[in-house]
MARNUVEX-609040 format. One line per 4 residues: number of its first residue (from 1); their letters; for each residue x, y, z of C-alpha. Coordinates in Angstrom, 1 decimal, always signed. Example, Ala and Ser with C-alpha at 12.3 -4.5 7.8 and 13.67 -1.06 7.14 Angstrom:
% MARNUVEX-609040
1> as> +12.3 -4.5 +7.8 ~ +13.7 -1.1 +7.1
***
This chain:
% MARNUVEX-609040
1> xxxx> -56.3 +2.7 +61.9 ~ -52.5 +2.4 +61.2 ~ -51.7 -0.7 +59.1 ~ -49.0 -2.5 +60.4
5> xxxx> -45.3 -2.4 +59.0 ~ -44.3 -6.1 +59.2 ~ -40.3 -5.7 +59.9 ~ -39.6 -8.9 +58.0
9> xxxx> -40.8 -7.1 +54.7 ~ -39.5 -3.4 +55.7 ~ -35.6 -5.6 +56.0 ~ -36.3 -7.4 +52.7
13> xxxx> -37.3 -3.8 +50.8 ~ -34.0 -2.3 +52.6 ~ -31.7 -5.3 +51.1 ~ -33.4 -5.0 +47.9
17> xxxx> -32.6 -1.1 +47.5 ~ -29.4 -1.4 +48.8 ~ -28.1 -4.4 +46.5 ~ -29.9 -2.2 +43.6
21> xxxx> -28.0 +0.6 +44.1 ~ -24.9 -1.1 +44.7 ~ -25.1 -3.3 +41.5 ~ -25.9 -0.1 +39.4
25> xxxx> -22.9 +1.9 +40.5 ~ -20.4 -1.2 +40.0 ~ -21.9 -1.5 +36.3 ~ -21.9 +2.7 +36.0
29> xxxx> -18.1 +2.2 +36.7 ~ -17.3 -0.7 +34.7 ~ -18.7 +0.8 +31.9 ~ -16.5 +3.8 +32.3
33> xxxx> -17.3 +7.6 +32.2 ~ -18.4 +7.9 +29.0 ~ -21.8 +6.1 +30.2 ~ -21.6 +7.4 +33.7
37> xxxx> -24.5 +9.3 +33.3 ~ -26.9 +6.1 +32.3 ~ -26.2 +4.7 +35.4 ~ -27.1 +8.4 +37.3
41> xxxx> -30.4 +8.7 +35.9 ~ -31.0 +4.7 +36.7 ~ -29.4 +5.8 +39.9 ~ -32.1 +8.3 +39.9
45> xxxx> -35.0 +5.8 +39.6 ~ -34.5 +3.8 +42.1 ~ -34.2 +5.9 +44.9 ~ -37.5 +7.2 +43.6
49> xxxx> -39.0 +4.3 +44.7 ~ -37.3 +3.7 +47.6 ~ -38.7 +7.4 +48.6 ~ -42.1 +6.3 +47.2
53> xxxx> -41.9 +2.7 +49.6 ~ -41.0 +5.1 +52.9 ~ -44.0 +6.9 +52.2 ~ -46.0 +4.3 +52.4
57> xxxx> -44.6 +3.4 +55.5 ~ -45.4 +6.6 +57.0 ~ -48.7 +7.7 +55.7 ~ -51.8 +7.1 +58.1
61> xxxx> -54.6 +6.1 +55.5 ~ -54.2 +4.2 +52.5 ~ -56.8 +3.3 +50.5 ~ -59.0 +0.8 +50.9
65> xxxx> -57.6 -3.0 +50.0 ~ -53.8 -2.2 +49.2 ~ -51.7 -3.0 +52.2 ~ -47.9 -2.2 +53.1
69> xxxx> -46.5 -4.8 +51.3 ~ -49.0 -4.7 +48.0 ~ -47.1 -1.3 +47.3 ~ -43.9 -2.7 +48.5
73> xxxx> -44.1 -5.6 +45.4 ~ -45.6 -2.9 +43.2 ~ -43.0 -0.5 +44.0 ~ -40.2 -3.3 +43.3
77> xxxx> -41.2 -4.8 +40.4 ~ -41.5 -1.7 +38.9 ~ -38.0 -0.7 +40.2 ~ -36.9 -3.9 +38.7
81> xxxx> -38.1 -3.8 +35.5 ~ -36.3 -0.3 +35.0 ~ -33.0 -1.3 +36.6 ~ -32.7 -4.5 +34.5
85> xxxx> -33.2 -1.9 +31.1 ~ -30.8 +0.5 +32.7 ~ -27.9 -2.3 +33.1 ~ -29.3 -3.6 +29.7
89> xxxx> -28.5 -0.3 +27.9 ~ -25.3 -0.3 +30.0 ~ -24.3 -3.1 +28.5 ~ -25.2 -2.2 +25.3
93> xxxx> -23.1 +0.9 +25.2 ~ -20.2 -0.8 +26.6 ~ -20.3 -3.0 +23.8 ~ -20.5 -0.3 +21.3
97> xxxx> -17.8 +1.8 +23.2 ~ -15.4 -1.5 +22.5 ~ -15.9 -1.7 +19.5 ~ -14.9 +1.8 +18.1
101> xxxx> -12.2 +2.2 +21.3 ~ -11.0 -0.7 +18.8 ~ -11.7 +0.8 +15.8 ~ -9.8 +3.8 +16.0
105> xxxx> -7.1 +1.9 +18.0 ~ -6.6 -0.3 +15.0 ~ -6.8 +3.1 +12.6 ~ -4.3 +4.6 +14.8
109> xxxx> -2.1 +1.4 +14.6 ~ -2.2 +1.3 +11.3 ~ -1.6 +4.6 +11.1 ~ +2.0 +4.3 +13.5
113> xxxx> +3.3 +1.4 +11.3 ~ +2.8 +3.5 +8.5 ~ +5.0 +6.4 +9.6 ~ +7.2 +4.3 +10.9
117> xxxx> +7.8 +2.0 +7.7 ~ +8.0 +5.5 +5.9 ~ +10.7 +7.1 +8.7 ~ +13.0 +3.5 +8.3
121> xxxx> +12.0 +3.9 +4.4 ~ +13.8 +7.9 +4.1 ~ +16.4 +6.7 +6.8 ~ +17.0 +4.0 +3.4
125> xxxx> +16.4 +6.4 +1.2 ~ +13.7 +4.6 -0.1 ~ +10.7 +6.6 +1.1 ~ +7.4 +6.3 -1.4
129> xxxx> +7.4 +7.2 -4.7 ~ +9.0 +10.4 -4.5 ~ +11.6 +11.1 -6.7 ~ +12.3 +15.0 -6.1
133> xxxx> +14.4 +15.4 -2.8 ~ +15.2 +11.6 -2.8 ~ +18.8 +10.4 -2.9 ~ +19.6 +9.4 -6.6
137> xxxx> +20.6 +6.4 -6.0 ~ +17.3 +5.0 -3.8 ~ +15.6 +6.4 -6.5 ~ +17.3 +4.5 -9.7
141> xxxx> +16.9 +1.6 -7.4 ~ +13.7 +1.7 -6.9 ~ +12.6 +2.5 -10.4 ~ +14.4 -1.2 -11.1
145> xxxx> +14.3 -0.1 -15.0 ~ +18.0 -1.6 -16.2 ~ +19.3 +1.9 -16.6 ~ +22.0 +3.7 -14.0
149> xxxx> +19.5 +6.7 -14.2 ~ +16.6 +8.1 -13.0 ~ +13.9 +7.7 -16.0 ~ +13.2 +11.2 -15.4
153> xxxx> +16.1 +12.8 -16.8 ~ +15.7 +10.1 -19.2 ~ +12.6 +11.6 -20.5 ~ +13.2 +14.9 -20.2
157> xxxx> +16.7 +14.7 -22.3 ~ +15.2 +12.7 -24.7 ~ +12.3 +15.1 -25.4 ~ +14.8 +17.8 -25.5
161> xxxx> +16.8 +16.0 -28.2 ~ +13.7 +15.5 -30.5 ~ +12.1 +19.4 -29.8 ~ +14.4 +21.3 -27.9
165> xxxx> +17.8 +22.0 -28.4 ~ +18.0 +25.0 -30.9 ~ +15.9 +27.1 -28.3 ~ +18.0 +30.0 -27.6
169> xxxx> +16.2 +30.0 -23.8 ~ +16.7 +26.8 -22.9 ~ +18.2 +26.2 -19.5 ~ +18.5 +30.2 -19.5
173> xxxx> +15.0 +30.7 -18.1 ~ +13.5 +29.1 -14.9 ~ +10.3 +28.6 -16.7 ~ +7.0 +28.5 -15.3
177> xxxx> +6.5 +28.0 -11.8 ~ +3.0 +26.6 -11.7 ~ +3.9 +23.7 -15.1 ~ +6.8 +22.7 -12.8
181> xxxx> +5.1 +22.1 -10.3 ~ +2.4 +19.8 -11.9 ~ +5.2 +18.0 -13.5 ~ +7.0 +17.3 -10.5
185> xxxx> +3.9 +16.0 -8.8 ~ +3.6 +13.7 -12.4 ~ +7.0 +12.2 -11.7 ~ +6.7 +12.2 -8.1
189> xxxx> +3.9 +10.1 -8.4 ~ +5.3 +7.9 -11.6 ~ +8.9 +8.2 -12.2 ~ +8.6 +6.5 -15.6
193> xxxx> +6.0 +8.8 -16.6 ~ +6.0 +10.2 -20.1 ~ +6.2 +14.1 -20.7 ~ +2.6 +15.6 -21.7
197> xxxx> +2.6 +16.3 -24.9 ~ +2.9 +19.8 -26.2 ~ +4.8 +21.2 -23.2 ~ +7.4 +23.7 -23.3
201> xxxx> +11.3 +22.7 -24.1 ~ +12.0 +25.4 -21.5 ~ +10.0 +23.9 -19.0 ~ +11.6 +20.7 -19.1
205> xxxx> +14.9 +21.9 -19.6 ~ +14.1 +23.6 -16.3 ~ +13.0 +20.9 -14.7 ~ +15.9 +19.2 -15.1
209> xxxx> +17.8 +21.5 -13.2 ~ +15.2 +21.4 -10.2 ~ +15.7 +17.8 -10.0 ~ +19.6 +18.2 -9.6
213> xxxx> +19.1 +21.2 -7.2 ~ +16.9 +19.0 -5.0 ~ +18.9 +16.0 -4.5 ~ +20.2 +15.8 -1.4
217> xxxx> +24.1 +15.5 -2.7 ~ +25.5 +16.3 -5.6 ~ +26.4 +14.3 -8.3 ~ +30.3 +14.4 -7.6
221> xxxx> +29.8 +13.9 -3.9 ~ +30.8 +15.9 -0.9 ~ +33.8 +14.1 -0.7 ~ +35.4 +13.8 -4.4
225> xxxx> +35.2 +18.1 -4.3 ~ +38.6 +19.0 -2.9 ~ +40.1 +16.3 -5.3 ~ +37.8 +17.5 -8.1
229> xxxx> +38.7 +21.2 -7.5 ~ +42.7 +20.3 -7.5 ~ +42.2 +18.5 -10.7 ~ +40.1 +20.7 -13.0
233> xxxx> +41.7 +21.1 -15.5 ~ +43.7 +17.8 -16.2 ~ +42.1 +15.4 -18.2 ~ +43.6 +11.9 -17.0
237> xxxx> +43.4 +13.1 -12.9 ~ +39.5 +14.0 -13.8 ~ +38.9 +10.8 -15.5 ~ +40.4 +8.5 -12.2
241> xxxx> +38.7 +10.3 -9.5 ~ +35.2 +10.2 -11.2 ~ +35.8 +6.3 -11.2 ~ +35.7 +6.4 -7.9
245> xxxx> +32.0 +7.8 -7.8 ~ +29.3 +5.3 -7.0 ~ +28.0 +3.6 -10.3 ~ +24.4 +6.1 -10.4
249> xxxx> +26.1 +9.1 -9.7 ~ +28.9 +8.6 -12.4 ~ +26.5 +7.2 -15.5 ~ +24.3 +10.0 -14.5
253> xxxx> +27.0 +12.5 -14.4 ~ +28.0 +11.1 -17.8 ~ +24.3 +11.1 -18.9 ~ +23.9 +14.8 -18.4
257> xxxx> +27.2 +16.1 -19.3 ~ +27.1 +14.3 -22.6 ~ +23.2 +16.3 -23.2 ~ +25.0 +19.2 -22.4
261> xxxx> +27.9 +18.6 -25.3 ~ +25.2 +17.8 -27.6 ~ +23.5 +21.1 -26.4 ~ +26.5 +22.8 -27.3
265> xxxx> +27.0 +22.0 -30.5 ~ +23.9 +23.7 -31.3 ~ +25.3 +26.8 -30.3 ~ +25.1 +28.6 -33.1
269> xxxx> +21.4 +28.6 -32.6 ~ +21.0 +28.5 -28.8 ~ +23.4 +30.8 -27.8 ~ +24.5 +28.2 -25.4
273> xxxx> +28.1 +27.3 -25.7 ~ +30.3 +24.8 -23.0 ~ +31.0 +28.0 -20.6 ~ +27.2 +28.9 -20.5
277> xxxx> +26.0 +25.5 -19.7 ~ +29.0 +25.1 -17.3 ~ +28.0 +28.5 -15.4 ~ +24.1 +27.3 -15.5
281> xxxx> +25.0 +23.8 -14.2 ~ +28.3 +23.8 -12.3 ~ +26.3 +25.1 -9.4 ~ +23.7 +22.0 -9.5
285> xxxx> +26.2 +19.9 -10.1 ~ +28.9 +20.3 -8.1 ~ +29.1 +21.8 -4.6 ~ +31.0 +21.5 -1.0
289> xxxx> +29.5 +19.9 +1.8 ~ +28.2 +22.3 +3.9 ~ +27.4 +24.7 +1.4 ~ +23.7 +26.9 +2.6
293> xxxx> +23.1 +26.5 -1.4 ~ +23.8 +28.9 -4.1 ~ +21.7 +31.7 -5.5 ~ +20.7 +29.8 -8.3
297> xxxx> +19.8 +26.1 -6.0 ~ +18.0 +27.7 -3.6 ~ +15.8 +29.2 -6.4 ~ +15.2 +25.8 -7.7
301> xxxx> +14.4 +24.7 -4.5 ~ +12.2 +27.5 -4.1 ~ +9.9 +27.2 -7.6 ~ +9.1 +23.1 -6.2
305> xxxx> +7.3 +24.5 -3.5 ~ +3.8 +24.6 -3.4 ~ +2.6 +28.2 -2.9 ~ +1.2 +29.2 +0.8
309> xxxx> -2.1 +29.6 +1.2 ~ -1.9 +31.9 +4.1 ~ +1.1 +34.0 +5.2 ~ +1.4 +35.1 +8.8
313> xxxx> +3.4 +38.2 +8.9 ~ +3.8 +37.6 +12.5 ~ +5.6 +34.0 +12.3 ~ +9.0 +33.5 +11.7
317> xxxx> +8.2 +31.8 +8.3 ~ +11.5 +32.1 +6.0 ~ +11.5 +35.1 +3.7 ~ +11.2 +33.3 +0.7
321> xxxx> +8.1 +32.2 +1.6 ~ +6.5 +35.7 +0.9 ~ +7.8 +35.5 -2.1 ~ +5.2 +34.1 -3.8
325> xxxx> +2.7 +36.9 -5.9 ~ +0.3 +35.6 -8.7 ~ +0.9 +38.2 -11.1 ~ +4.9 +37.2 -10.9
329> xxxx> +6.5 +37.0 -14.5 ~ +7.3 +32.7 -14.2 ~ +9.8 +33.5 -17.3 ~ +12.0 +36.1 -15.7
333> xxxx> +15.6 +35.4 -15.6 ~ +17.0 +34.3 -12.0 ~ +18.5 +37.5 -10.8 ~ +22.4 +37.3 -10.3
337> xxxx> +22.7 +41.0 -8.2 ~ +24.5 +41.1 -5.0 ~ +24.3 +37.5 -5.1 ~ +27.5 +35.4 -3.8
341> xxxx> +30.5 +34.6 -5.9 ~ +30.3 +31.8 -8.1 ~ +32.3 +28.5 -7.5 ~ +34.4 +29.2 -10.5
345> xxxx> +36.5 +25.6 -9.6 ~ +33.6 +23.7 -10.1 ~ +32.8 +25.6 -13.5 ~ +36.1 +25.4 -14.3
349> xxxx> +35.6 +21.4 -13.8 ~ +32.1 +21.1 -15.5 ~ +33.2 +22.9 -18.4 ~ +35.7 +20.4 -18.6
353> xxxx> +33.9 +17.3 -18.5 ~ +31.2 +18.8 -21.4 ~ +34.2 +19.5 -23.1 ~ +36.1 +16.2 -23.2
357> xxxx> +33.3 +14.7 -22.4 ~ +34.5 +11.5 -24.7 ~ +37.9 +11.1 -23.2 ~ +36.6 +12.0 -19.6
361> xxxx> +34.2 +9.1 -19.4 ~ +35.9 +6.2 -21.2 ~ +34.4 +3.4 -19.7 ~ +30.5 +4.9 -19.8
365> xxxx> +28.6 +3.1 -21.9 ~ +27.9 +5.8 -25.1 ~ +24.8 +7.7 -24.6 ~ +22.4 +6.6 -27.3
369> xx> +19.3 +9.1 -27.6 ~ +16.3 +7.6 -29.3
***
């Protein structure tokens, strides 16, 4: 005989469902996609046992002592038990989504402020420790060391003045690419960093001149070189308009051009006389504004940088880029062919200043090497 369905209990396992379901899909959605699926297979479940419940409702025989509702209260307390773990988990993975969404928020935060502070730092000229490609005077201010010039040129010229000046190649060869390198990562990361010891004279005279070819203005300024050019080759007009460079680039410019006299006087040995040095430097030195760089800068330029690891023929990567070959001899002379005509007013003015370098910079405080 057909048990009877009591309608009060068949409304209660309707609400109960219903409300199940309902619950589930609001905490599914306020848990967001990335758990979506939890609340599926919970999903899942219950309508399982609402399925199970209508069969009980509709089969014939049941056995013997279980009525309607028995399998009803089985049926949702089961259902229950599985829908409270389902919103537990829920929970649990909302909780653990929060807290890496704000974990990596924070990263990426942290992250932003760093970039920024470093894009208001170059805008200063003040970027990291950098020293290579960094305006000379952030970098001499930053250092904080009592001198008006970078220590690196400080080391190198005084190293040079203990080992180096009778070298017939020095500042004549561009050295070796892959010793420059390391050393300008050494005074990129510690400016008042020592030289190692046993490297090559040639190498740090070379380095030298990297360091002036990657500034991003010359020492003289883009705007003293008309006045500069006009004045070459008098004496009292050079000495007032170089008093009208910032205080960095003027001890600096007196700094170098008074190793270069000393340089000089070695000639005899070095093969290096005030016209050599002024053709080697005058184009690091001394250049218009909007100049594409010479020959000889963009060489410089081009033994700083790192090596690529993978050239793509098909990009529009620079052409000195595929320069680059491992079995390149790093002491071969910069080649001069079919290159563009020097500046020969700012030679004409560098020789000058290594020349009278004394009566050029009066009111530079003597250069004392140690």
């Amino acid at each position: 005989m057909p048990l009877a369905e009591s309608p009060q209990w068949r409304r209660k396992a309707t609400d109960f469902f219903s409300t199940s379901s309902f619950k589930l899909k609001q905490a599914g959605q306020s848990a967001g996609d990335n758990i979506a699926d939890v609340a599926g297979k919970v999903g899942s479940v219950v309508k399982s046992r609402w399925a199970v419940f209508q069969e009980a409702r509709q089969q014939q025989q049941r056995p013997p002592g279980e009525t309607v509702q028995e399998r009803f209260i089985t049926a949702a307390a089961s259902t229950g038990l599985l829908f409270r773990k389902g919103i537990s988990e829920t929970k649990e993975k909302v909780a653990v989504g929060k807290v890496k969404v704000e974990e990596a928020a924070k990263k990426t935060a942290d992250k932003s402020k760093t970039i920024l502070n470093n894009i208001e730092r170059w805008q200063k000229g003040v970027a990291s420790t950098d020293v290579f490609g960094v305006p000379i005077e952030a970098t001499v201010q930053r250092e904080q060391s009592g001198k008006a010039v970078p220590l690196m040129l400080v080391r190198c010229a005084d190293y040079l003045v203990i080992s180096g000046l009778n070298n017939e190649y020095l500042f004549k060869s561009e050295g070796d690419r892959k010793v420059l390198q390391q050393l300008v990562s050494l005074y990129n990361e510690d400016s008042g960093a020592s030289l190692p010891e046993g490297v090559n004279p040639i190498d740090v005279g070379a380095l030298m001149k990297c360091y002036l070819a990657s500034i991003p203005e010359p020492l003289t300024t883009f705007a003293l070189y008309d006045e500069l050019r006009d004045a070459r080759v008098s004496i009292p007009d050079l000495r007032n308009i170089l008093k009208k460079l910032p205080n960095v680039n003027y001890m600096t410019l007196e700094f170098v051009t008074a190793l270069l006299l000393r340089v000089s006087r070695k000639s005899s040995l070095n093969k290096m006389d005030s016209c050599s040095l002024a053709v080697e430097f005058a184009p690091l030195i001394m250049w218009r504004q909007g100049d594409a760089g010479t020959d000889l800068r963009n060489h410089l330029k081009f033994t700083l940088k790192p090596p690529p690891k993978i050239v793509d023929t098909t990009s529009n990567t620079a052409a000195w880029d595929l320069l680059d070959e491992d079995d390149e001899d790093a002491s071969s002379q910069i080649p001069l062919d079919d290159a563009s005509p020097p500046d020969y007013n700012s030679i004409e003015v560098i020789q000058c200043l290594i020349e009278h370098h004394n009566a050029i910079f009066t009111d530079a405080n003597e250069t004392v090497w140690r």
